[in-house]
N, C-alpha and C positions, 0 to 999 in steps of 0.2 A: 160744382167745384167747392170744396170744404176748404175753409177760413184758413190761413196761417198762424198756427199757435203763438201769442202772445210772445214768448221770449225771441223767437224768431223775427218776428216784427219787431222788436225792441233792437235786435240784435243788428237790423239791415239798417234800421234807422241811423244807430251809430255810426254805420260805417258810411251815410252819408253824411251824417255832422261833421265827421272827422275824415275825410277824403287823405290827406295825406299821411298819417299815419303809417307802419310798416306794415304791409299784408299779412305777414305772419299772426301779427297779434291781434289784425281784423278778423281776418279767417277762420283765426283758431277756432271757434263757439260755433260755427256755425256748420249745418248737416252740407253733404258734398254739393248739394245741387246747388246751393244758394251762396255758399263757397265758389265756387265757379263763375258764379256769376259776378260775386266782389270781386277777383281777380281780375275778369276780364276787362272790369271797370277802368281798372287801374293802369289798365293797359294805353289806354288815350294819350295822353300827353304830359312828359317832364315838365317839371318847374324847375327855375334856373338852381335851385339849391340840391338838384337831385343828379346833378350832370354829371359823367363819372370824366377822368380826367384829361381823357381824347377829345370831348365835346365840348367842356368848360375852356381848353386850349383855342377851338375851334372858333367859338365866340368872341374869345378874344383876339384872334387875330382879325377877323372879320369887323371889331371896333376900329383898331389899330388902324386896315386898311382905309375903311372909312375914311377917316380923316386925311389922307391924304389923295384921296380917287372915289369920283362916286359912283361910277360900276364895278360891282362885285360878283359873281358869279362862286356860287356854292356848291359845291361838287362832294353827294354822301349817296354811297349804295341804300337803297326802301332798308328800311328797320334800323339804321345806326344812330336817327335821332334828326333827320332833317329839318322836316317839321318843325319840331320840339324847337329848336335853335332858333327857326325863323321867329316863332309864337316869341321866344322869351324876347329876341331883340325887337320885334314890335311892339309888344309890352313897355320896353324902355325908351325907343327911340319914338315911340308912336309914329305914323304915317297911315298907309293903305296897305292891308294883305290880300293878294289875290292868290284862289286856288284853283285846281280845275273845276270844281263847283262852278267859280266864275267864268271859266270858259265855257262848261255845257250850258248855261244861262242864257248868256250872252249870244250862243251862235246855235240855238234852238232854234228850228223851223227856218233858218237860214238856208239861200242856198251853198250847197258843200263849197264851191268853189270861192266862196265869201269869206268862209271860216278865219281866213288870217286876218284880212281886213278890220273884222269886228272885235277880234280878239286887239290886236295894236293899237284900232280904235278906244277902245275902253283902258288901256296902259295909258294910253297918252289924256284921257280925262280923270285918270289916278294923278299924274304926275300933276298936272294944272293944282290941282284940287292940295295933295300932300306935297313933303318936304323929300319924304321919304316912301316907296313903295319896293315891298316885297313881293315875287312870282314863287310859286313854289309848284313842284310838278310839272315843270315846261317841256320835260320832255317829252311828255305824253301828247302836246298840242305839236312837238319838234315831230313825233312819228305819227301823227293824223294827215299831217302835213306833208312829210317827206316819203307817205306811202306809192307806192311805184303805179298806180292807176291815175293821180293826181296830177294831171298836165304842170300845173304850177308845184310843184313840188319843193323847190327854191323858194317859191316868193316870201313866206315867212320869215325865213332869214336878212331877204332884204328889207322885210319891213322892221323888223326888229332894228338892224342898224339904226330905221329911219329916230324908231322909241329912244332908242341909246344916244345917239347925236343930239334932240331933244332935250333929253335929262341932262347931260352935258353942259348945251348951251342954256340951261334954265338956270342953273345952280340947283338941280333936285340929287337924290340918290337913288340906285334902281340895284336891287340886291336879286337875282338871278336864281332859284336851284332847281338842281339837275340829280338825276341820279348817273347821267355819265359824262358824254364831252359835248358841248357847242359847238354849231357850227364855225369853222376855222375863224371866219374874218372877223365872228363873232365874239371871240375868243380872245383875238389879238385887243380886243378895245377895252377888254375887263382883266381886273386882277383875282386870279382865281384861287378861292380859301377851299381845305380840304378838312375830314373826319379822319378819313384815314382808315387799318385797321387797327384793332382791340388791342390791348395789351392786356399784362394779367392782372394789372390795379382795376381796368377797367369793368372783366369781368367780375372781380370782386366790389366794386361800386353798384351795379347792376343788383347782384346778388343781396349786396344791404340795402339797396331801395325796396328787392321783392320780399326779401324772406326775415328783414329785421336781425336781430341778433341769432338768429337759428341760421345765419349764410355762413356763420363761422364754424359750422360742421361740415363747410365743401373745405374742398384743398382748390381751390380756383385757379393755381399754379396749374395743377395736373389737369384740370377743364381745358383750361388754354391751350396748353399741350395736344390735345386730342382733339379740338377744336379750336384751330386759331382764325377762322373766318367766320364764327356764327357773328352774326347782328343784332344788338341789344334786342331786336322783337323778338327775333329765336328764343333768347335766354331768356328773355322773362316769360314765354310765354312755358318753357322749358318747368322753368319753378312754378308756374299756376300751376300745372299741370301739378305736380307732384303736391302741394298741398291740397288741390283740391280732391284728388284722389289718396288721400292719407296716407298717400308714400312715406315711409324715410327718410328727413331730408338730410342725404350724406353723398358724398361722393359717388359713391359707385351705383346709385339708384339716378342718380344725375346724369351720369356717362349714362350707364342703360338707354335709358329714354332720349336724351340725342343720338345715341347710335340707330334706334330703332325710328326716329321721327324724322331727323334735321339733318342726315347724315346717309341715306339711303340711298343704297346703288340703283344703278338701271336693270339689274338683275334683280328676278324674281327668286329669291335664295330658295324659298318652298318649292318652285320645280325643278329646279337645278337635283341632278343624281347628288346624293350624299357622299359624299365621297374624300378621302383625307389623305395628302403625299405620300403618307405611310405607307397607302395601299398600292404603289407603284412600286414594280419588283423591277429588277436590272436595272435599274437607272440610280442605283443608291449616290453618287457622286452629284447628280441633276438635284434630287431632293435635297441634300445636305447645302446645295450650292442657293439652291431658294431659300432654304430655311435661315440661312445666315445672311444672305445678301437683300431679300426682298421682307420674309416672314418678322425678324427679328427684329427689325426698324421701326415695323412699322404698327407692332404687336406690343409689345415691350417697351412703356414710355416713357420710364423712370431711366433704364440704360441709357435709349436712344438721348436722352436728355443729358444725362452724366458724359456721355463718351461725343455729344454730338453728330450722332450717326444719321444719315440719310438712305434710303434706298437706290440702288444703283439706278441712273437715269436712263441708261437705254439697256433692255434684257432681249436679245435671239434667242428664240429657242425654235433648231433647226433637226428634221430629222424624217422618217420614209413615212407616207399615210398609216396612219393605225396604230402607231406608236404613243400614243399617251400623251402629245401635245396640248389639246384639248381638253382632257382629261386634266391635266394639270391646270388648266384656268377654272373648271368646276370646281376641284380642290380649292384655289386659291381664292373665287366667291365666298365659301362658305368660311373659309380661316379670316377671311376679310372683311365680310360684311360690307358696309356703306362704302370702305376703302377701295373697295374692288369697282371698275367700269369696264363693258367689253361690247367693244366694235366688232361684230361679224358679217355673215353673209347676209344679213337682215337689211345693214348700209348699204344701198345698192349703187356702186359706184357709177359715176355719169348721168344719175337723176337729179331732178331739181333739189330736192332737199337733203343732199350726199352732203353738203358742206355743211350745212348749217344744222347737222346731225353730228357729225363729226365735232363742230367746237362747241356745241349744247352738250358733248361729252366731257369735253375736256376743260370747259368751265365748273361743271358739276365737281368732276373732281381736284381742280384747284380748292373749289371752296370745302372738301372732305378732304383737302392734303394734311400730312402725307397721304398718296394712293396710288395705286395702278390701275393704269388703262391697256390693257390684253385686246391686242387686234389679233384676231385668229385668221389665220390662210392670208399672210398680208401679200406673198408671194403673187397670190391668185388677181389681188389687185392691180398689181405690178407688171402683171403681164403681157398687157399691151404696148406698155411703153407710150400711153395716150394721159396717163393718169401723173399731170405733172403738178397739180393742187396739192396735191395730199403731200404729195410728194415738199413742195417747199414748206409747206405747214408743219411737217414732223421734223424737217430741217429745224425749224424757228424755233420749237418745243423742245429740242433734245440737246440744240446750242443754250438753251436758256436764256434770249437777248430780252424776249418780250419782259418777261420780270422775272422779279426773286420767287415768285409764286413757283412759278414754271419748273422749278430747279426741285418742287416739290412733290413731284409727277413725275416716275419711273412710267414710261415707255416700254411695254410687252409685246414683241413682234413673236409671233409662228409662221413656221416656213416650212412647206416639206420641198422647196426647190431656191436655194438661197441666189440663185446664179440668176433668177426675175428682181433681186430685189437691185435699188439705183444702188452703185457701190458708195455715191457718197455718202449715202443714208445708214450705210452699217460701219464706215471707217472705226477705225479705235479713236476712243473719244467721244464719239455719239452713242454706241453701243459698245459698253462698259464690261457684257457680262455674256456670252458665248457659252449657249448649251447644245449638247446632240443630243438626242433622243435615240437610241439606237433599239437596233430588232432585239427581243429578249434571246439570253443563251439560254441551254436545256433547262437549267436549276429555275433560273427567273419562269421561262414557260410553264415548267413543273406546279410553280407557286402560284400562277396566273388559272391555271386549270381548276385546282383544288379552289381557289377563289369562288370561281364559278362556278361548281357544284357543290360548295359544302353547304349542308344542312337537307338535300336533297334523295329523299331513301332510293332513288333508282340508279344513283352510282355509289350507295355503299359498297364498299369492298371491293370497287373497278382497278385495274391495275393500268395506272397513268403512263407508265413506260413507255408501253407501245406509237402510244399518241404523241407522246417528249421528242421520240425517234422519228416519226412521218411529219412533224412537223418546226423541221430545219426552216429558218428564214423567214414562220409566221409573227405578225404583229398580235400586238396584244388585240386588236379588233378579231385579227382572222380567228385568237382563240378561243375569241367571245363567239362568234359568230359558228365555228365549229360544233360549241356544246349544244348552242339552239339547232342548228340542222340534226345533230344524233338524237335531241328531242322529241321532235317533231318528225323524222322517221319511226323512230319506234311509237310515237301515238300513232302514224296513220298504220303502222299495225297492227296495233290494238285496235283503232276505228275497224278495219277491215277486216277482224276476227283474220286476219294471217302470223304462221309462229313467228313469235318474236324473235327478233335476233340478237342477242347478251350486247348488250348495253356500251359494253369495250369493244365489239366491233364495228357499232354503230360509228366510235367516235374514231376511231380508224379510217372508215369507209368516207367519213364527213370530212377528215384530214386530206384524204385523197382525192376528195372531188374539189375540194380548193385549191389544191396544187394545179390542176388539170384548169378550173378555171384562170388563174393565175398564169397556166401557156397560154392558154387561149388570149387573154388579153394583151400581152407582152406581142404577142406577134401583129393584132389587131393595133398598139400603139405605135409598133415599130413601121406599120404601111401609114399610119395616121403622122407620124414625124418624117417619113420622104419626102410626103408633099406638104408640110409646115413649109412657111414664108420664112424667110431669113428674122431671128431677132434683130431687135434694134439696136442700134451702134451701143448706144450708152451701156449694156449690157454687157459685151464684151469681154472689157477689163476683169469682169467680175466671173468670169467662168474660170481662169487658172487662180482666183485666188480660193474659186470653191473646191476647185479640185485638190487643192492643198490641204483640205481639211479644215474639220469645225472643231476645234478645243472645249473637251468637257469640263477642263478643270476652270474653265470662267474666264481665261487669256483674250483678250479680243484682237492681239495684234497678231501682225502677217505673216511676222516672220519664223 
């Protein structure tokens, strides 16, 4: 391994002389690899002089309480500076910090069912010992504990009480953190200090810890904007990133990189069809209805910001299989990126991990709101009338009770049978925005053909007419699905050295074998719905209000 040249070593050594410093002006000299690595350094832990103005607030309320109660409980999502908080106020108030370090210590080679024991054990020879004792991380010992194979599953909560009554009656203080909620009773006995989320001082506080005077080339406004849940670790690790890779440090090189890292759908964009609203024919009113009600909000955040616009909260989009439903969420992935999440036939309703997939979605996209979550075939979910979870969850999400987050999350339902879905689920007011997808007329077909052939020399010069005509009442699927069987006929006669037959009446003959399947099925549903079980009650109401019709123009009410 050959030496580090001299200036290099001179250059790292600085940056540990001078640890706090602004990274920018550490980094600057140094080649990307070793850059990287100053950055990440940096990343450890705040001092109280660097706290941007959520955190510095947070500290002091946490004195303040103090003094008047000496259980505290600290409640900050990983990355907002938890830590950070506890280190400074132990630094000041001195006492004992305990981390999970000190619990895997501690309950090593123990047996598992001891684990609370020794853990409360050692709090309560912290408290003897100090004035004051910090936890940090407890909820990791909270879900070791409260794991569902753990007979005792409770008892750390009651030992805990025992730790807190303790501290109490000793005169000690016991400062608590969590990255979410305590147990209830647990709860009731401490006064609970929060972080919060960011504001946009704060992502500009962040940003002149990382980047020094070069943070004044972001618009940190517009960060927030596009990002108002990322977590001080995100962002700074956001800006290592880009100095250490000798990015531009400016705005839009900033957005890039969270949109591409910290902001990323559940969709895989690269297999996702390529695909753009644009390229949907007959439904011009559907697109124009997205593009201003869903695209424009949430695209556009300088408007969205001036006029305070949000995305509609609840979007139906109802209409016959084949029709571009789906289609429309592909589009909507790729215009959307990390904004975009979709629930499909992948969530297998009525399995064990159906729930807990479902709000591992819709967490994901609170923290990327604004954004939409696109359940496809929610109908199909629906159709038992067994599926009543889901059912009160999009309740909770589309009333907006749980929070303000919520309110930040449009709600994308597909239906090709609107009369399965619960009617409370779609009233006006939950569902804002009402589309139909309808079958294309000749001209939309026409466009939809030409689509899929163009650029293709075996239908130069075909004459589409004929096909426009045999194929009254096809979806845009059947008229995908038409050009590949006129394909694949005429290869298997070329395979078979038999004369070809002109290319226009292949796709004639494909029209008509679709229709013919298309009897055939309708009569096979029609014996298949004799002996269907009666729908369930709840259902009902919602058949004449489907029959009444779906409003393309975006109306959601009934009348």
């Amino acid at each position: 391994m050959s030496p580090r040249p001299p200036r290099e070593t001179f250059l790292l050594f600085l940056f540990r002389l001078f640890p706090f410093a602004p990274v920018a002006t550490r980094a600057a000299g140094l080649p990307a690899k070793h850059r990287a690595k100053a950055l990440s350094g940096h990343m450890k832990t705040l001092s109280a002089g660097e706290f941007t103005p959520r955190q510095a607030a947070c500290v002091d309320t946490v004195r303040r309480c103090l003094a008047f109660h000496p259980l505290i409980h600290l409640s900050a999502r990983d990355g907002t500076g938890r830590t950070s908080i506890l280190e400074a106020l132990h630094k000041e108030l001195g006492g004992s910090m305990v981390t999970i370090r000190d619990y895997v210590k501690v309950t090593a080679g123990k047996p598992p069912l001891g684990t609370d024991e020794w853990l409360c054990d050692l709090l309560i020879r912290r408290l003897k010992k100090h004035e004051t004792v910090f936890v940090d991380d407890f909820h990791l010992a909270q879900a070791v504990s409260q794991n569902c194979n753990n007979p005792r599953s409770d008892y750390l909560s009651a030992a805990m009480e025992a730790v807190s009554d303790y501290a109490e009656r000793s005169g000690r203080r016991l400062i608590v953190a969590t990255q979410g909620r305590l147990n209830e009773e647990l709860a009731k006995r401490m006064v609970g200090c929060g972080i919060g989320l960011f504001a946009e001082e704060d992502f500009a506080a962040i940003g002149r810890n990382c980047l020094g005077d070069s943070s004044q080339q972001v618009d940190w406004t517009k960060v927030h904007r596009f990002a108002p849940y990322l977590t001080a670790r995100e962002l700074r690790k956001s800006c290592a990133w880009l100095v250490a890779h000798e990015t531009p440090l400016d705005t839009d090189s900033l957005l890039e990189y969270l949109a591409s890292h910290h902001l990323a759908s559940n969709v895989e964009i690269d297999e996702v069809d390529d695909i753009e609203l644009s390229d949907l024919f007959g439904v011009d009113e559907v697109v124009a209805a997205l593009e201003e009600n869903i695209v424009l909000p949430l695209t556009d955040d300088e408007l969205a910001e001036e006029l305070d616009l949000q995305p509609k909260r609840g979007v139906l989009l109802a209409g016959p299989p084949g029709t571009g439903k789906t289609t429309v969420g592909r589009a909507l992935a790729h215009r959307l990126g990390g904004k975009f999440f979709l629930v499909d036939g992948t969530a297998i309703s009525g399995t064990d991990h159906f729930y807990h997939q479902i709000d591992f979605t819709f967490r994901r996209a609170v923290h990327n709101s604004p954004s939409v979550v696109f359940i496809d075939d929610s109908d199909v979910i629906f159709e038992s009338g067994k599926e009543h979870g889901l059912y009160r969850y999009l309740l909770t999400k589309l009333d907006g009770l749980e929070s303000a987050s919520a309110g930040r999350v449009c709600v994308m339902l597909t239906a090709m049978d609107v009369g399965n879905i619960p009617p409370a689920l779609v009233r006006s007011g939950r569902i804002e925005l009402w589309l139909e997808m309808r079958l294309p007329d000749p001209a939309a077909r026409q466009k939809i053909l030409e689509q899929h052939i163009d650029g293709q020399p075996l239908f130069e010069g075909v004459d589409l007419a004929p096909v426009v005509e045999r194929s009254d009442e096809f979806s845009g699927a059947d008229l995908k699905r038409l050009v590949q069987d006129a394909k694949l006929a005429y290869a298997g006669d070329r395979k078979a050295n038999r004369p070809t037959v002109p290319i226009g009446e292949r796709l004639v003959a494909a029209a008509n074998q679709i229709r013919r399947n298309r009897e055939v099925y309708a009569e096979a549903e029609a014996r298949a719905n004799a002996r269907r079980p009666t729908r369930p009650q709840w259902f009902s109401p919602m058949s004449d209000f489907h029959r009444a019709g779906v409003s393309q123009n975006g109306n959601g009410d009934a009348d």
